[in-house]
VEXMARPA-436979 format. One record per residue (C-alpha): residue in three letters; z, y, x; residue number from 1. Coordinates in nm, 3 decimals, decimal comma. Layout:
// residues N
residuo / Z / Y / X / num
ala / Z / Y / X / NUM $
...
This chain:
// residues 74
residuo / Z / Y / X / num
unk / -7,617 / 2,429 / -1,680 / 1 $
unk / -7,619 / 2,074 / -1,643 / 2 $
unk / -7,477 / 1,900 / -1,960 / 3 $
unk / -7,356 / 1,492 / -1,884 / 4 $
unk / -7,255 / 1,224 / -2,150 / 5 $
unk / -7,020 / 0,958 / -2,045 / 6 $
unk / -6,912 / 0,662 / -2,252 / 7 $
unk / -6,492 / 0,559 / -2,254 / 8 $
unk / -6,272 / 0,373 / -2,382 / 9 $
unk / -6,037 / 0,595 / -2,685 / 10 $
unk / -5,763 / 0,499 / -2,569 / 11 $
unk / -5,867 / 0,743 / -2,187 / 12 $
unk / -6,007 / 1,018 / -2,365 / 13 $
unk / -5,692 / 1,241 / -2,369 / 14 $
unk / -5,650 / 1,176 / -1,985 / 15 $
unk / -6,068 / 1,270 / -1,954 / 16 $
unk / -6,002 / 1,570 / -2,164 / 17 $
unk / -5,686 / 1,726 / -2,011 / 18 $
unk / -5,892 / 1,645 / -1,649 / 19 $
unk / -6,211 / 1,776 / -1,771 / 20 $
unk / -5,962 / 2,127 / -1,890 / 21 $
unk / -5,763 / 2,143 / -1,557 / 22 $
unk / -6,151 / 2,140 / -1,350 / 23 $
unk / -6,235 / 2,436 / -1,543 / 24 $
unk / -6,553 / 2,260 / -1,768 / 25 $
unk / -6,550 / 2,258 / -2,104 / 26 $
unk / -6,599 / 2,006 / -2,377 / 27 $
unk / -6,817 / 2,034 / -2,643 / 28 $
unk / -6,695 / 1,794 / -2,973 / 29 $
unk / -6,939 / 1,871 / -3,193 / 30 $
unk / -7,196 / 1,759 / -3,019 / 31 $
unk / -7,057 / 1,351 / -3,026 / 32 $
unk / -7,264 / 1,176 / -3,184 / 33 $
unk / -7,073 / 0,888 / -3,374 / 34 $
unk / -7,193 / 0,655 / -3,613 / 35 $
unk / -7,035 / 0,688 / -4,004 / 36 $
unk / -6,761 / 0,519 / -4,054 / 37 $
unk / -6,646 / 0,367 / -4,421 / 38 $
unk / -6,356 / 0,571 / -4,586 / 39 $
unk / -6,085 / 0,316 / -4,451 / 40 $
unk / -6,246 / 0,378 / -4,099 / 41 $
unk / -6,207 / 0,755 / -4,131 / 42 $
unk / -5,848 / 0,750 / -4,284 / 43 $
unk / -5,699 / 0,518 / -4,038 / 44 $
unk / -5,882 / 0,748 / -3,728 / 45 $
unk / -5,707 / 0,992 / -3,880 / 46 $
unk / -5,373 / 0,883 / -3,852 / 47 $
unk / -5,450 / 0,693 / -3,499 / 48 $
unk / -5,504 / 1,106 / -3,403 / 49 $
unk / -5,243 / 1,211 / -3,554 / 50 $
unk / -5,003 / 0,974 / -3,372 / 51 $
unk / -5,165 / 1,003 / -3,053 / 52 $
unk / -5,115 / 1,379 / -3,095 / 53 $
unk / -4,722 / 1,347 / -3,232 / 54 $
unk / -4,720 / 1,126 / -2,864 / 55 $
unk / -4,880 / 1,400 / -2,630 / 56 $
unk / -4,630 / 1,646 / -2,808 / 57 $
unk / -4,326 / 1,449 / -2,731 / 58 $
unk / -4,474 / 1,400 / -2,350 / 59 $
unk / -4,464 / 1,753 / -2,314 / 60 $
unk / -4,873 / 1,708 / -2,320 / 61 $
unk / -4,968 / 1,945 / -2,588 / 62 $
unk / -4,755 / 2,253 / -2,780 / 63 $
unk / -4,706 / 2,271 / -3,169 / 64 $
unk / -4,688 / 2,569 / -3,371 / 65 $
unk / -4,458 / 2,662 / -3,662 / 66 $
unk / -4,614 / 2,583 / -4,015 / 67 $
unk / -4,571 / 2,923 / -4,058 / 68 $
unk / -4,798 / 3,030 / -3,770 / 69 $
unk / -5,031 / 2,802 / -3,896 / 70 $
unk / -5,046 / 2,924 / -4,276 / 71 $
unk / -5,103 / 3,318 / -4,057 / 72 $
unk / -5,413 / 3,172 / -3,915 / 73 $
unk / -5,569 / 2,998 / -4,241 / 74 $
């Protein structure tokens, strides 16, 4: 296996990621390196991935699941 790191833009990676998913590869998260980010950094990624995932849900991009599905799993 062959592993390859590319560098993009934030704003692409959704469209990298659902490519990278349709080709059959897989994506491995945890090992992006990033550097730390203060406290405001963190909370406002947070809510920048939060919208861009309320966005892909209303495109049709990505499912949701019922709060209680969610409290089954936990």
């Amino acid at each position: 296996m062959t592993t390859i790191t590319i560098n993009i833009p934030n704003h692409e990676v959704s469209f990298f990621k659902k490519m990278i998913s349709k080709m059959g590869w897989t994506i491995n998260d945890g090992d992006v390196v990033r550097k730390k980010a203060s406290s405001k950094e963190q909370a406002l990624a947070k809510v920048d991935h939060a919208f861009e995932q309320l966005r892909q849900m209303n495109d049709g991009q990505l499912e949701g699941i019922d709060a209680e599905e969610l409290l089954n799993e936990l």
